[in-house]
N, C-alpha and C positions, 0 to 999 in steps of 0.2 A: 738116211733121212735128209731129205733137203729142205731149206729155212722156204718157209712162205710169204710171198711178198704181202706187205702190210695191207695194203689195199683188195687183196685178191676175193674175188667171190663166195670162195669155198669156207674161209675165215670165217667169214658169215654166217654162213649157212651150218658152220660146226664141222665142214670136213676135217679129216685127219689123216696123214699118210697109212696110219695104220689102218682103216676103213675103205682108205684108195685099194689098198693091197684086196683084205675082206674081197669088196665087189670084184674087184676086173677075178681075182680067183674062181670065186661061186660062179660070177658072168662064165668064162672061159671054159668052166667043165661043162658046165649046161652046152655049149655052142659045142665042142667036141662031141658031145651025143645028141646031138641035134641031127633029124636026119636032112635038114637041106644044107646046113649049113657045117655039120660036121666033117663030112667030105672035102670040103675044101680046105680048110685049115687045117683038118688032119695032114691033106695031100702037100699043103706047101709048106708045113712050120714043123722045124726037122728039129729042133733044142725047144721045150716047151718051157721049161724053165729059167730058158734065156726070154724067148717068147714074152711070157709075163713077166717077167721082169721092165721090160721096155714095154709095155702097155702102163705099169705102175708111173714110169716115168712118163708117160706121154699125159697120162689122167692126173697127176702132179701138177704138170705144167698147163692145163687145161683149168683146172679148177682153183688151186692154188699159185698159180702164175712162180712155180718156181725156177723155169727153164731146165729142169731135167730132162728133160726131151730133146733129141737132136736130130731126131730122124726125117724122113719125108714121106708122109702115107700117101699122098697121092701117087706117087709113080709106084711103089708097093702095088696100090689098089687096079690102076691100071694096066696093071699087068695081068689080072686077070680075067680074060679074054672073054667068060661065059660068067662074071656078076651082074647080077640084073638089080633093078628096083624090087620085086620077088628078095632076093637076097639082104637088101637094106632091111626093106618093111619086119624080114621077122627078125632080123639082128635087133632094129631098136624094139620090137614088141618084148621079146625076151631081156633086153639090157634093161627095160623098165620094170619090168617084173622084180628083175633080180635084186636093181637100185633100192624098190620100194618094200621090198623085205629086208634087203639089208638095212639102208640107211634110214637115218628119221627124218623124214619128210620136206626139210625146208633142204637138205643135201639130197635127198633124193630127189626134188625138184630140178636143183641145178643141174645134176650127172644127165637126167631125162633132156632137160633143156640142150645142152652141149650137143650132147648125141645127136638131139636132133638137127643141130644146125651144121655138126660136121658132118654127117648124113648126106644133107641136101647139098653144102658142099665140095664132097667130094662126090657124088652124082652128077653134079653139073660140069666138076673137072674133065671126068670119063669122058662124060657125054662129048665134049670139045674134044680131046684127045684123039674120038670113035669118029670125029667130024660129024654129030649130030646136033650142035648145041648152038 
């Protein structure tokens, strides 16, 4: 467990690491049986339980601004050649879903909100990356 910074969002809203875990879990099997999207992460995340594990830290550091997260998704995301906006759109369709069943509401607000803006920013990363942007 890692300490939550005092000010963080997620404070607020009631998240908990133990809920952080909860969602990216429930999220991550839904997305492995997913048929557009389970292909893909099936194809490239070889330890899944390394996998979430660093998804807990990355949604930590996000919500709860703990710095447990140390990774870089954007050049991760960029690497793969064939994600489209298609691919985004049902990632957060699904990530919402699963927020709002799992969490209570003012926390499933925030995880929806995030999403959405690391979504669009790492879409617009690509996009530059693709030389499109």
């Amino acid at each position: 467990m890692h300490t939550p910074h005092p000010k963080s969002p997620g404070l607020a809203a009631g998240v908990t690491e133990d809920m952080i875990r909860e969602l990216v879990h429930a999220f991550y099997a839904t997305v492995r049986r997913d048929p557009l999207l389970g292909p893909i992460f099936n194809a490239k995340v070889g330890n899944w339980d390394e996998h979430l594990t660093t998804l807990c830290r990355f949604w930590s550091s996000v919500t709860l601004l703990t710095g447990a997260y140390k990774g870089r998704p954007m050049v991760v995301h960029a690497a793969l050649p064939d994600l489209s906006a298609t691919h985004f759109a049902r990632w957060l369709a699904l990530f919402k879903e699963t927020a709002e069943e799992i969490c209570p509401p003012e926390a499933a607000e925030l995880f929806v909100d995030r999403s959405q803006r690391i979504a669009e920013s790492l879409q617009a990363g690509i996009a530059m990356q693709r030389g499109r942007g």
